[in-house]
PDB file of N, CA, C and O in Angstrom:
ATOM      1  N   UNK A   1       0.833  -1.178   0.000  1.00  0.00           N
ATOM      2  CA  UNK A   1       0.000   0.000   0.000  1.00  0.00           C
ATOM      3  C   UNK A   1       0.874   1.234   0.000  1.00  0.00           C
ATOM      4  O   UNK A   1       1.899   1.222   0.681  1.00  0.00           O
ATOM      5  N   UNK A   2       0.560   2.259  -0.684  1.00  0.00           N
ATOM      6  CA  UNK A   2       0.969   4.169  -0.574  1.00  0.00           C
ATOM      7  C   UNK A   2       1.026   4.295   0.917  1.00  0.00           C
ATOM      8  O   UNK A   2       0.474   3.653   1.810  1.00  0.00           O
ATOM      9  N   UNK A   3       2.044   5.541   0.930  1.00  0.00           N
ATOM     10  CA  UNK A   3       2.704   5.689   2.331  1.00  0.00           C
ATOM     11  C   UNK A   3       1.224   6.115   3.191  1.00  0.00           C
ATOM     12  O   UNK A   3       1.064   5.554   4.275  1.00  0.00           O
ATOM     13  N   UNK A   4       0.060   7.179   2.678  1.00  0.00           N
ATOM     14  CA  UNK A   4      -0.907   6.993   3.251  1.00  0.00           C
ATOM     15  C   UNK A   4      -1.960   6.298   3.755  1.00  0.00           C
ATOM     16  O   UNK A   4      -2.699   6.562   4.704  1.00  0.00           O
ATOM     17  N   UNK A   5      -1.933   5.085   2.766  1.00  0.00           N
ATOM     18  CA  UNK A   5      -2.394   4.352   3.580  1.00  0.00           C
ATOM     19  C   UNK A   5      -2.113   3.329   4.230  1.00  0.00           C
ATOM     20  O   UNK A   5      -2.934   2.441   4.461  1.00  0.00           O
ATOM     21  N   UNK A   6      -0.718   3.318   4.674  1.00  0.00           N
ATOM     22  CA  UNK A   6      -0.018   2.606   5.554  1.00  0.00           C
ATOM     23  C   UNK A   6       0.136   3.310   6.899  1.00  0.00           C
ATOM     24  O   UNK A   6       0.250   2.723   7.975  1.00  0.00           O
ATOM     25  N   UNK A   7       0.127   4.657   6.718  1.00  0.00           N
ATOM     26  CA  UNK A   7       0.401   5.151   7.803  1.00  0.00           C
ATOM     27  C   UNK A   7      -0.803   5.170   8.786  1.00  0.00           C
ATOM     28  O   UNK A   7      -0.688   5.386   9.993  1.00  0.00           O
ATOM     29  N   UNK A   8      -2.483   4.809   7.851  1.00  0.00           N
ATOM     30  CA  UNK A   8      -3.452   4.515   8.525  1.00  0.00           C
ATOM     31  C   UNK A   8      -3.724   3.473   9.068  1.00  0.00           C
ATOM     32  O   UNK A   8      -4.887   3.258   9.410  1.00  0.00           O
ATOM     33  N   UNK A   9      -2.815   2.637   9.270  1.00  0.00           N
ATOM     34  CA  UNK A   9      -3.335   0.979   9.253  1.00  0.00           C
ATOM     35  C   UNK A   9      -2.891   0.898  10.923  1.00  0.00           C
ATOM     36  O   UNK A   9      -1.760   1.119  11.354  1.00  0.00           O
ATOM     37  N   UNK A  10      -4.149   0.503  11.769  1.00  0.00           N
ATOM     38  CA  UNK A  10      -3.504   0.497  13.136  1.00  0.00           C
ATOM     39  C   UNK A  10      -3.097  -0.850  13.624  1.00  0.00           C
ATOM     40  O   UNK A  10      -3.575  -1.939  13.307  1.00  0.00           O
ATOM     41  N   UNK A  11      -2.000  -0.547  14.564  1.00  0.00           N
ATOM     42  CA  UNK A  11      -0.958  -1.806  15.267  1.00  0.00           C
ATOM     43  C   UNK A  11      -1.438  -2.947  15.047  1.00  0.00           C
ATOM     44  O   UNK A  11      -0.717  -3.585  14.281  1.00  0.00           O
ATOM     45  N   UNK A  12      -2.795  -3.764  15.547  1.00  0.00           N
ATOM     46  CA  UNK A  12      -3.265  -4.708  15.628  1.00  0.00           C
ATOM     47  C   UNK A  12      -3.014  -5.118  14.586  1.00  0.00           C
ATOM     48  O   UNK A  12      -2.256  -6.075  14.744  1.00  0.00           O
ATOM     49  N   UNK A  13      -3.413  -4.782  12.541  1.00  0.00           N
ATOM     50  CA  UNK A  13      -2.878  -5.576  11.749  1.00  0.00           C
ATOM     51  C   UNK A  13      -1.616  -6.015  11.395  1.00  0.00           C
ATOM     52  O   UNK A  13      -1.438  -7.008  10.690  1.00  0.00           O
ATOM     53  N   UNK A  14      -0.609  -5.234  11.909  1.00  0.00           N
ATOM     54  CA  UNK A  14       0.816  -5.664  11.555  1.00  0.00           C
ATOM     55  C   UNK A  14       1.195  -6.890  12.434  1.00  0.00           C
ATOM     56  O   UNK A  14       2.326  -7.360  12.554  1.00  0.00           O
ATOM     57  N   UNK A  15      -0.407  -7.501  13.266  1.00  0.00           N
ATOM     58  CA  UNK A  15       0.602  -8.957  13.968  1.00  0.00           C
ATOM     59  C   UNK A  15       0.212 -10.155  13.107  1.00  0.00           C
ATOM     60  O   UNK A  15       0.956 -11.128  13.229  1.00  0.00           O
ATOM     61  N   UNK A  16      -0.821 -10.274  12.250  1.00  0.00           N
ATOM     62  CA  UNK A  16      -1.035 -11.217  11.900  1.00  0.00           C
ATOM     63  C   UNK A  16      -0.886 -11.122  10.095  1.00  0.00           C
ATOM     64  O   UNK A  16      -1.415 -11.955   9.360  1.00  0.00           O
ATOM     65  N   UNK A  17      -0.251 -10.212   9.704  1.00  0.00           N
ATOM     66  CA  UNK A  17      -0.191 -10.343   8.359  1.00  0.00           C
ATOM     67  C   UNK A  17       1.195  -9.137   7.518  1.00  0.00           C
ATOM     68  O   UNK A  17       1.554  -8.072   8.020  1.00  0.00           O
ATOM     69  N   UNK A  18       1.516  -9.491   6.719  1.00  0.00           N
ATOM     70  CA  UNK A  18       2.996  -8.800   6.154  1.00  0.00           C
ATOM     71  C   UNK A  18       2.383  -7.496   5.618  1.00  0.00           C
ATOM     72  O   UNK A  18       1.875  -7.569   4.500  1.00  0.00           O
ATOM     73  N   UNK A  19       2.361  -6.508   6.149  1.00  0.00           N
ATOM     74  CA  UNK A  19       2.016  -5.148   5.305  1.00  0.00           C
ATOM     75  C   UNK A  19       3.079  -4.146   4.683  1.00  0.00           C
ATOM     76  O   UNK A  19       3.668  -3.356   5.419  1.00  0.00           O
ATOM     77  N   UNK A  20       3.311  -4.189   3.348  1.00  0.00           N
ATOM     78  CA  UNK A  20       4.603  -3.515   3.023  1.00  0.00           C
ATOM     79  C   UNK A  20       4.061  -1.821   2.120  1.00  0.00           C
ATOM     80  O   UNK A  20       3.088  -1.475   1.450  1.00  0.00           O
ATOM     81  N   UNK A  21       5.113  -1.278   2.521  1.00  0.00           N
ATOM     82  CA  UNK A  21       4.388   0.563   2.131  1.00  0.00           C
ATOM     83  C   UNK A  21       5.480   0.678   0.804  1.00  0.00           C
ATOM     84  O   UNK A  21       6.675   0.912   0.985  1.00  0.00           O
ATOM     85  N   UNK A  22       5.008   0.520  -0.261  1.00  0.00           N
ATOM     86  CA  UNK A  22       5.226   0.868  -1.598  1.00  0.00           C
ATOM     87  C   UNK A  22       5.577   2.568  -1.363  1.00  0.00           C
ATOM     88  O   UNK A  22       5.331   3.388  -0.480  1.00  0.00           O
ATOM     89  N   UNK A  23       6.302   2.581  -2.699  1.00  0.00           N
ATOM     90  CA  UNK A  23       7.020   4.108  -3.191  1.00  0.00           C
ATOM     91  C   UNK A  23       6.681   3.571  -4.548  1.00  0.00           C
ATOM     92  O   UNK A  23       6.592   2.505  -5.157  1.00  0.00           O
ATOM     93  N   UNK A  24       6.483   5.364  -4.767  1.00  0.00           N
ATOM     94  CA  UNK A  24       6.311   5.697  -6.732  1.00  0.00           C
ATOM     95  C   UNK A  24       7.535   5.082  -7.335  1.00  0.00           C
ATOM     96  O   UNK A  24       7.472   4.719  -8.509  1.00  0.00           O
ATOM     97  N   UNK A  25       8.592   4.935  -6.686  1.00  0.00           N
ATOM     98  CA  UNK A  25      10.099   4.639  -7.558  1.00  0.00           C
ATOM     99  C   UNK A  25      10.213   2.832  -7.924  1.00  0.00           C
ATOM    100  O   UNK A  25      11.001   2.310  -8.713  1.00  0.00           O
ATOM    101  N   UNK A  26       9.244   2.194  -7.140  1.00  0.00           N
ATOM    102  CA  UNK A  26       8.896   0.887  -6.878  1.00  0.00           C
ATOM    103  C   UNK A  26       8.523   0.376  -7.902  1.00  0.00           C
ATOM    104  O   UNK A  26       7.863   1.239  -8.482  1.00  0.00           O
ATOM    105  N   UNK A  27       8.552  -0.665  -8.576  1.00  0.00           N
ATOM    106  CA  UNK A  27       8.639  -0.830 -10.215  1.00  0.00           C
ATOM    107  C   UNK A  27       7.450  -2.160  -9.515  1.00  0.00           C
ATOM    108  O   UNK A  27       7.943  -3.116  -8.916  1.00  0.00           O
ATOM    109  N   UNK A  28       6.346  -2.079  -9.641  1.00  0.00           N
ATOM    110  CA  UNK A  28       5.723  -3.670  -9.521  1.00  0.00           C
ATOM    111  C   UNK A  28       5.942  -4.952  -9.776  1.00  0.00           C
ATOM    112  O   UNK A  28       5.821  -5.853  -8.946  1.00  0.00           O
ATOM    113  N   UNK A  29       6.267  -5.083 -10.905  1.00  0.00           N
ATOM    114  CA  UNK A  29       6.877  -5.936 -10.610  1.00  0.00           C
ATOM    115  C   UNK A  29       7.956  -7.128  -9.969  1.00  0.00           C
ATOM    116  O   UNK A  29       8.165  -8.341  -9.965  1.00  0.00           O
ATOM    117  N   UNK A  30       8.496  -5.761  -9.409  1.00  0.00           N
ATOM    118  CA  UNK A  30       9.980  -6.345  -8.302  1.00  0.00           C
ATOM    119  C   UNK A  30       9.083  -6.466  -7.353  1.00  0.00           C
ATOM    120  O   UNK A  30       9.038  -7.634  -6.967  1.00  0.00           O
ATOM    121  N   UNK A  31       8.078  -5.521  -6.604  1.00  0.00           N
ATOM    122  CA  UNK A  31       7.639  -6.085  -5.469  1.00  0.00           C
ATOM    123  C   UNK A  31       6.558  -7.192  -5.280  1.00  0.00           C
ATOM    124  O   UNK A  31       6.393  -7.792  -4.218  1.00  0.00           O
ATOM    125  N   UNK A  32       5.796  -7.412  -6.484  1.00  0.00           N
ATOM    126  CA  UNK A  32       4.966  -8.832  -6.428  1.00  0.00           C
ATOM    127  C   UNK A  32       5.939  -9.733  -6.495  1.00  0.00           C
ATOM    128  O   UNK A  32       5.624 -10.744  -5.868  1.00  0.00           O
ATOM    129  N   UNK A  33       7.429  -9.826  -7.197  1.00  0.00           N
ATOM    130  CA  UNK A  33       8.563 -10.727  -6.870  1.00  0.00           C
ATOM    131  C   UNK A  33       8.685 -10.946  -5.809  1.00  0.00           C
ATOM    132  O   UNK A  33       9.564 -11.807  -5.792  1.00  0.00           O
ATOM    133  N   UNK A  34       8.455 -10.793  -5.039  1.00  0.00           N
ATOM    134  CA  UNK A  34       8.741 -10.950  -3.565  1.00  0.00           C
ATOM    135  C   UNK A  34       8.029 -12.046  -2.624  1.00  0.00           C
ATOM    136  O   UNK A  34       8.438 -12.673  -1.647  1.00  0.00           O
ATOM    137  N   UNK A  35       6.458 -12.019  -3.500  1.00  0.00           N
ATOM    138  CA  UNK A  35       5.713 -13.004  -2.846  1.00  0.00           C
ATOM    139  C   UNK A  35       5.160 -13.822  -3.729  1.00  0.00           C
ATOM    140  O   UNK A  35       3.967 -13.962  -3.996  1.00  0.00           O
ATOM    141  N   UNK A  36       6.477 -14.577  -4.352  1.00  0.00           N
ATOM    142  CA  UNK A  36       5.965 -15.713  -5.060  1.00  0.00           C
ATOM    143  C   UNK A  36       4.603 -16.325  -4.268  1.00  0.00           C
ATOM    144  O   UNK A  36       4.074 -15.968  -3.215  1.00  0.00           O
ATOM    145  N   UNK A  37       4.228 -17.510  -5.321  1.00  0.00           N
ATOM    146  CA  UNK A  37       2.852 -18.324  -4.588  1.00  0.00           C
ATOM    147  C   UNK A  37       1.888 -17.746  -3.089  1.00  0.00           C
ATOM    148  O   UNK A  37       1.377 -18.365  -2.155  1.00  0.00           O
ATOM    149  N   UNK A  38       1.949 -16.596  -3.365  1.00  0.00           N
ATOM    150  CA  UNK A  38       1.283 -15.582  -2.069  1.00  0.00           C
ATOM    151  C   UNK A  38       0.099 -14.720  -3.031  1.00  0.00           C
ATOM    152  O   UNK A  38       0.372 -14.297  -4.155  1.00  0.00           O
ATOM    153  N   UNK A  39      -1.398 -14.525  -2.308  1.00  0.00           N
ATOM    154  CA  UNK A  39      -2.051 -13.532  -2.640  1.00  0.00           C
ATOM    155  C   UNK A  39      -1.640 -12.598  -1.907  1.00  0.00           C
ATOM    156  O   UNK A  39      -1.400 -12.671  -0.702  1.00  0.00           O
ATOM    157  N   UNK A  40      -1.523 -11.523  -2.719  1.00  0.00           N
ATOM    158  CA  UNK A  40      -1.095  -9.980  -2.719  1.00  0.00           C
ATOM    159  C   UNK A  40      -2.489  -9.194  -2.723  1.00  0.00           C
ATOM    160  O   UNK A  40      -3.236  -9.371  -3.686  1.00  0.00           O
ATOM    161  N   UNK A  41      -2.801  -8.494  -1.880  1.00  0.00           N
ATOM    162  CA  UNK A  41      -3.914  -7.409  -1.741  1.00  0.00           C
ATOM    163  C   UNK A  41      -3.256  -5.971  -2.160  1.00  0.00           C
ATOM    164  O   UNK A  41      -2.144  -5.856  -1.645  1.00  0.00           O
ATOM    165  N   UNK A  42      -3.602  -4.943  -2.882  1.00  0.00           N
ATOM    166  CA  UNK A  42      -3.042  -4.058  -3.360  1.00  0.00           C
ATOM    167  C   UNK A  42      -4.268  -2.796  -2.629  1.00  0.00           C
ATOM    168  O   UNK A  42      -5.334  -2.423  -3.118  1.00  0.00           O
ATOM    169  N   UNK A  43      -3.774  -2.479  -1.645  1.00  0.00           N
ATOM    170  CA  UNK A  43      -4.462  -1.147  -0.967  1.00  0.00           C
ATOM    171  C   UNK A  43      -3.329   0.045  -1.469  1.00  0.00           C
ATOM    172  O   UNK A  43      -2.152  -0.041  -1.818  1.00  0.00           O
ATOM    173  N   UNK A  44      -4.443   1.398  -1.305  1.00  0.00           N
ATOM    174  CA  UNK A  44      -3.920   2.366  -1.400  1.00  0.00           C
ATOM    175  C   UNK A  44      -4.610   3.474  -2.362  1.00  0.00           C
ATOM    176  O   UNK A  44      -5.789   3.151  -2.506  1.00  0.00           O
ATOM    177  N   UNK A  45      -4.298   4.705  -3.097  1.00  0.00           N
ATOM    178  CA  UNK A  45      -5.365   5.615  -3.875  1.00  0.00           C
ATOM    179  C   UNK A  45      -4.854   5.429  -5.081  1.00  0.00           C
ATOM    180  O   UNK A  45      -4.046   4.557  -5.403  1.00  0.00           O
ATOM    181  N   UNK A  46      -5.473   6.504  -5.958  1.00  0.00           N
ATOM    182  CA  UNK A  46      -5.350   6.641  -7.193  1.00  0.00           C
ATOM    183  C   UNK A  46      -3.680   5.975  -8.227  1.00  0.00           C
ATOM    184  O   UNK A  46      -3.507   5.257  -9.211  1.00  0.00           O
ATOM    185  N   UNK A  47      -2.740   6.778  -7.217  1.00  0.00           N
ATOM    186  CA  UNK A  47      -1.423   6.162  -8.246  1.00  0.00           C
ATOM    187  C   UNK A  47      -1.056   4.507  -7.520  1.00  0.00           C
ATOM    188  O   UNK A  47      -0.638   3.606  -8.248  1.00  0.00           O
ATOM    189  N   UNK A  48      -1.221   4.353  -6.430  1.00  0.00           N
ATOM    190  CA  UNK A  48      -1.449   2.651  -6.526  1.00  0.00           C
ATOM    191  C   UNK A  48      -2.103   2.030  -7.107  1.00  0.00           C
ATOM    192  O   UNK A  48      -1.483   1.109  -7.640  1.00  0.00           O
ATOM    193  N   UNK A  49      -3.268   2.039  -7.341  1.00  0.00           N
ATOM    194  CA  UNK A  49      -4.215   1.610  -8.197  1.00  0.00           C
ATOM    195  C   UNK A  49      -3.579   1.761 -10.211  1.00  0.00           C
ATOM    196  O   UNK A  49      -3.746   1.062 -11.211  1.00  0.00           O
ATOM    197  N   UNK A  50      -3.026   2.742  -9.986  1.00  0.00           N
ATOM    198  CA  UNK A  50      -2.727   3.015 -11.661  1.00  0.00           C
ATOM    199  C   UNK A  50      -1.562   2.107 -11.710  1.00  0.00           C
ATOM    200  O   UNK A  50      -1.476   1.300 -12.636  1.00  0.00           O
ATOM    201  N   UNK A  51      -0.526   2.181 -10.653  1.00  0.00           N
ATOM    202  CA  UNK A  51       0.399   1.466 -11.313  1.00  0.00           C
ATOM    203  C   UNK A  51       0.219  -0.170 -10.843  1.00  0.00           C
ATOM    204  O   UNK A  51       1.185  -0.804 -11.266  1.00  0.00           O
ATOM    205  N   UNK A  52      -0.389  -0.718 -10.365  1.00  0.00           N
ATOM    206  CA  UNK A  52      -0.592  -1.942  -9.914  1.00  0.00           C
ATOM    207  C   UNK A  52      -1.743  -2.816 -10.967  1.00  0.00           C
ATOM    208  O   UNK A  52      -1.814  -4.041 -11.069  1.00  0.00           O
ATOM    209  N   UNK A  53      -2.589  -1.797 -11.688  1.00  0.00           N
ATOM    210  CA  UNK A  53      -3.865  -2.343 -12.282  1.00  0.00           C
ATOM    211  C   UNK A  53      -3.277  -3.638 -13.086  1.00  0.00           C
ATOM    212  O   UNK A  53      -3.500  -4.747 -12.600  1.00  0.00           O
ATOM    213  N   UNK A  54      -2.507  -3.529 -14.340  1.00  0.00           N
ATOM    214  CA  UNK A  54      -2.048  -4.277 -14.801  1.00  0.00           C
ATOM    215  C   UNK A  54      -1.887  -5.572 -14.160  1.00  0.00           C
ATOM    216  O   UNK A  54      -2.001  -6.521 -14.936  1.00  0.00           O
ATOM    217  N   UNK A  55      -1.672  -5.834 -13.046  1.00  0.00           N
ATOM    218  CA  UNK A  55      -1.164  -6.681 -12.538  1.00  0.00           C
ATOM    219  C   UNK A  55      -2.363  -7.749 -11.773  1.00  0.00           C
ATOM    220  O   UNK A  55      -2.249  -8.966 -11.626  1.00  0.00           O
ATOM    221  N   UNK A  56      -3.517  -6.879 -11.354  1.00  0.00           N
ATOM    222  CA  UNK A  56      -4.446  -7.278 -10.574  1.00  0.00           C
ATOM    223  C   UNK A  56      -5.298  -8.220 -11.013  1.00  0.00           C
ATOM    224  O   UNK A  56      -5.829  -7.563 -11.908  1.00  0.00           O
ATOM    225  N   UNK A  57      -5.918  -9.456 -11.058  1.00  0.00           N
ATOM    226  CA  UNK A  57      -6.660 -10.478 -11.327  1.00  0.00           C
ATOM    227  C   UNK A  57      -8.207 -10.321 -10.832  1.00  0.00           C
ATOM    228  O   UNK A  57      -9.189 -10.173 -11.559  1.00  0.00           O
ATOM    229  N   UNK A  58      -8.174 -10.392  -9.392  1.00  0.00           N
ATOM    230  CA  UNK A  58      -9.720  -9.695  -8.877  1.00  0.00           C
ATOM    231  C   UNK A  58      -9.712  -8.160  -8.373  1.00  0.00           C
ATOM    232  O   UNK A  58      -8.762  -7.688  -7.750  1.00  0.00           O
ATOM    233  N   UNK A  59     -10.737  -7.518  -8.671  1.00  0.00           N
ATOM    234  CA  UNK A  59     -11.176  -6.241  -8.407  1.00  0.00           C
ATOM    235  C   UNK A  59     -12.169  -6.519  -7.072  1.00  0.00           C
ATOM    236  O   UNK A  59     -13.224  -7.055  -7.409  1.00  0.00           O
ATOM    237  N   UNK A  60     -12.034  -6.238  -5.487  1.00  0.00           N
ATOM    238  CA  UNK A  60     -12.844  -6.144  -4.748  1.00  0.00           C
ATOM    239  C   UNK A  60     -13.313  -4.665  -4.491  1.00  0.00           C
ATOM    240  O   UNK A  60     -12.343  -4.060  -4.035  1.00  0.00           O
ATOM    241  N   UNK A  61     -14.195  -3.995  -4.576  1.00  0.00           N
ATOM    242  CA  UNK A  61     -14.625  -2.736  -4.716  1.00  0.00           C
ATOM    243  C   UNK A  61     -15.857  -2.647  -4.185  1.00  0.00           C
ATOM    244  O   UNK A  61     -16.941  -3.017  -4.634  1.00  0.00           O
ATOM    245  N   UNK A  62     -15.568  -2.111  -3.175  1.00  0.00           N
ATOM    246  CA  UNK A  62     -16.483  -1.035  -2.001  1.00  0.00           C
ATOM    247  C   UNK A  62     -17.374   0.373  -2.544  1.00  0.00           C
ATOM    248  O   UNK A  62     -16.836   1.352  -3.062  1.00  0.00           O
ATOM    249  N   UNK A  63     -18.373   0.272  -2.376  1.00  0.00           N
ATOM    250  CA  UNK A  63     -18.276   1.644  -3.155  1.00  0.00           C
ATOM    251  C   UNK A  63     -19.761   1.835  -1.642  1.00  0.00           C
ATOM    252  O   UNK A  63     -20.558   1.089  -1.073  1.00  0.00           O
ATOM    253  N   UNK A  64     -19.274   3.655  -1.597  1.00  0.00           N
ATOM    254  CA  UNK A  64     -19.752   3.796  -0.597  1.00  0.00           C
ATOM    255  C   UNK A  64     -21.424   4.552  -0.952  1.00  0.00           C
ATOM    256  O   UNK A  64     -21.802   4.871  -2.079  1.00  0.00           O
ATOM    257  N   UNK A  65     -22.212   4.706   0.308  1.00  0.00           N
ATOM    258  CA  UNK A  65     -23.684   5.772  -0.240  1.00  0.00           C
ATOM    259  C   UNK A  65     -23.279   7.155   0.235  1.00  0.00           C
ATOM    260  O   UNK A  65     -23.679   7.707   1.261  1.00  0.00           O
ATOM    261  N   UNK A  66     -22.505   7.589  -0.581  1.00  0.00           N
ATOM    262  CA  UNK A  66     -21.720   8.987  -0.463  1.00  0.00           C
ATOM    263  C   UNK A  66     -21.962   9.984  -1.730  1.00  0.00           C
ATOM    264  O   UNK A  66     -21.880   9.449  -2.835  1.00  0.00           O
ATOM    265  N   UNK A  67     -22.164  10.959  -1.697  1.00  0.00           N
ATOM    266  CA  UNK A  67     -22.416  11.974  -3.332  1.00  0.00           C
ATOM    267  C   UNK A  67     -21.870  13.081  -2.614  1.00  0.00           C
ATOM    268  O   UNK A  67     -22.494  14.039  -3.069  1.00  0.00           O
ATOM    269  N   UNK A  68     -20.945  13.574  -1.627  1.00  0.00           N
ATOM    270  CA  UNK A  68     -19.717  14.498  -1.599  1.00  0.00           C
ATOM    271  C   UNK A  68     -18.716  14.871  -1.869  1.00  0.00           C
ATOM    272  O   UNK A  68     -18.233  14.133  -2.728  1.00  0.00           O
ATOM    273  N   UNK A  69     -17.798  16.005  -1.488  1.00  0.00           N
ATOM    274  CA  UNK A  69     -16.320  15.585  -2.252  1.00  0.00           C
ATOM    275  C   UNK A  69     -15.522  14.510  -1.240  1.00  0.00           C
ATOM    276  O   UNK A  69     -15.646  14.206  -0.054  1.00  0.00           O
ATOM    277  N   UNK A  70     -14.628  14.093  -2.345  1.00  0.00           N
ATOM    278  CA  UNK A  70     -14.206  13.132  -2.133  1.00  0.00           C
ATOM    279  C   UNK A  70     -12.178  13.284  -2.425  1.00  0.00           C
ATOM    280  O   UNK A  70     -11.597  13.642  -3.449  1.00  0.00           O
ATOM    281  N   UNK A  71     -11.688  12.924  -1.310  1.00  0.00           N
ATOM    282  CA  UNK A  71     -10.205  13.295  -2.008  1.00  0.00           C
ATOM    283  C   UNK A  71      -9.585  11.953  -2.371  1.00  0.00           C
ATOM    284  O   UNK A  71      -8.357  12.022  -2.437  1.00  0.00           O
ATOM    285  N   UNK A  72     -10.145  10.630  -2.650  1.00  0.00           N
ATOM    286  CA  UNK A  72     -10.130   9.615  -3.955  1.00  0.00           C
ATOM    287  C   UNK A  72     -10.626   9.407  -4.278  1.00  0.00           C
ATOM    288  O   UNK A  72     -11.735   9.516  -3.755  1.00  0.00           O
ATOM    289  N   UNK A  73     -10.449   8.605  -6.063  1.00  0.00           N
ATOM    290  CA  UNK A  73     -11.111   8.698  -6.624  1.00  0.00           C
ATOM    291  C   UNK A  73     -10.741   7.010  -7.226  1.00  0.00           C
ATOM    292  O   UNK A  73      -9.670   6.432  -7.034  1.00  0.00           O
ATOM    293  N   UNK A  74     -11.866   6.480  -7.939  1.00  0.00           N
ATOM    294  CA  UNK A  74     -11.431   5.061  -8.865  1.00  0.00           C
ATOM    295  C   UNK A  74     -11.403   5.460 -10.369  1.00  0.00           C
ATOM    296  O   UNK A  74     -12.137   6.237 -10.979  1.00  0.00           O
ATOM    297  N   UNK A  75     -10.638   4.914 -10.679  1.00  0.00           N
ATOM    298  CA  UNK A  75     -10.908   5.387 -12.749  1.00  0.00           C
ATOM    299  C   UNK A  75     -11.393   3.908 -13.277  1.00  0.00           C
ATOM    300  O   UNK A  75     -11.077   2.931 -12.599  1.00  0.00           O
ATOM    301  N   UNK A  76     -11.742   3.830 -13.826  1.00  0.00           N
ATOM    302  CA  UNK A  76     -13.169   1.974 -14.830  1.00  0.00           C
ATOM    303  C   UNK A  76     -12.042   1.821 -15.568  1.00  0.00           C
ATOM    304  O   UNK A  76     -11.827   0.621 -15.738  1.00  0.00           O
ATOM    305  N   UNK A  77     -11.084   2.639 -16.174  1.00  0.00           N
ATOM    306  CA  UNK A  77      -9.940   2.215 -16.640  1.00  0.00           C
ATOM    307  C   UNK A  77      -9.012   1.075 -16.256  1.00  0.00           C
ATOM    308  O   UNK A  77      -8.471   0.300 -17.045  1.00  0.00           O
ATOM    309  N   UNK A  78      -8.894   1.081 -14.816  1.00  0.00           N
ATOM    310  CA  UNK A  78      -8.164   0.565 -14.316  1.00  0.00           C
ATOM    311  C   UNK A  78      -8.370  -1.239 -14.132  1.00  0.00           C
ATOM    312  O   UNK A  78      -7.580  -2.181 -14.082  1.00  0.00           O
ATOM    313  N   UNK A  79     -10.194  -1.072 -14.056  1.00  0.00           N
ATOM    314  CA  UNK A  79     -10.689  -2.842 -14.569  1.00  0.00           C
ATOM    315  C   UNK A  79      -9.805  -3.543 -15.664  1.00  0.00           C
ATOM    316  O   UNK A  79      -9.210  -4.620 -15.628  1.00  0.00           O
ATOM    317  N   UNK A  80      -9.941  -2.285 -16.964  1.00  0.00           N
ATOM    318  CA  UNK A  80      -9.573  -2.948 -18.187  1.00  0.00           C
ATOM    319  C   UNK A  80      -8.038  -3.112 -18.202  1.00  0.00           C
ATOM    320  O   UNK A  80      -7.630  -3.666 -19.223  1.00  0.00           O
ATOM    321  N   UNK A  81      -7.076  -2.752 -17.292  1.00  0.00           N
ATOM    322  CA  UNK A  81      -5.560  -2.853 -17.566  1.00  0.00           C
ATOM    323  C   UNK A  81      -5.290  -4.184 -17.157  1.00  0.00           C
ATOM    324  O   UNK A  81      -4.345  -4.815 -17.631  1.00  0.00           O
ATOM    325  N   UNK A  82      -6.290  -4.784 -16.058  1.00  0.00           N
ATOM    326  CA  UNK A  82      -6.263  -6.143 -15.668  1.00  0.00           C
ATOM    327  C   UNK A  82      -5.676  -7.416 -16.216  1.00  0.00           C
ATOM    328  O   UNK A  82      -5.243  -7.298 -17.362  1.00  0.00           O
ATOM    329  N   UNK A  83      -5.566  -8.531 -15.700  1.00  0.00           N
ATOM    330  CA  UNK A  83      -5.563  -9.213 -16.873  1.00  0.00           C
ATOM    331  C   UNK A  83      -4.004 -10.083 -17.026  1.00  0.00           C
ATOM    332  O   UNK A  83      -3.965 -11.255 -17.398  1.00  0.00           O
ATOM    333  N   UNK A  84      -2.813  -9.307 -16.683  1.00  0.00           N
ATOM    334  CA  UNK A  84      -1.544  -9.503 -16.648  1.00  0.00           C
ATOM    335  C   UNK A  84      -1.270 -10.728 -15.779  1.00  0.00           C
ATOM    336  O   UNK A  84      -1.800 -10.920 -14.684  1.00  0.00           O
ATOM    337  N   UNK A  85      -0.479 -11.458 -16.314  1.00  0.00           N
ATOM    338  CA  UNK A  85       0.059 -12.450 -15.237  1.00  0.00           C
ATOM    339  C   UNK A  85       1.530 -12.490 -15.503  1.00  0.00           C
ATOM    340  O   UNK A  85       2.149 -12.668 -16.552  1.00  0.00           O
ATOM    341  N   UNK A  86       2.004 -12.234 -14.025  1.00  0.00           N
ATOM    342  CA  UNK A  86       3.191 -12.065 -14.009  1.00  0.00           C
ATOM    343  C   UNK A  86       4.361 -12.969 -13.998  1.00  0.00           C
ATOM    344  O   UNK A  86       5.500 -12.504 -13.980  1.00  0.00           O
TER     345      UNK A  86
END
């Protein structure tokens, strides 16, 4: 996940599961290298989502009963980059 939303994630999940905080300089593919034969959950906003789409197999998507502003956003684009196996 983006440094923000790592920095939201409280104590209790870091005992039972590997949570690693991605950087823009982070090439995806080196870091899904990492967990061969492992599902990978890809949290985080807009440029996680852009640069990870490619890579993603299932889309789980929340969508809330909200019509305010909003400081993220999803792009339908990002369904179609799907698809990649690495």
């Amino acid at each position: 996940m983006g440094q923000r939303t790592f920095t939201s994630v409280p104590d209790f999940a870091f005992k039972d599961r590997d949570i690693l905080e991605i950087h823009a300089s982070d090439r995806p593919e080196e870091v899904l290298a990492c967990f061969p034969s492992r599902v990978v959950f890809i949290g985080g906003g807009p440029t996680v989502y852009a640069a990870y789409a490619p890579f993603i197999r299932h889309w789980d998507i929340n969508r809330l009963p909200y019509n305010g502003e909003a400081d993220r956003w999803f792009d339908p684009a990002w369904l179609l980059a799907g698809g990649h196996r690495p």
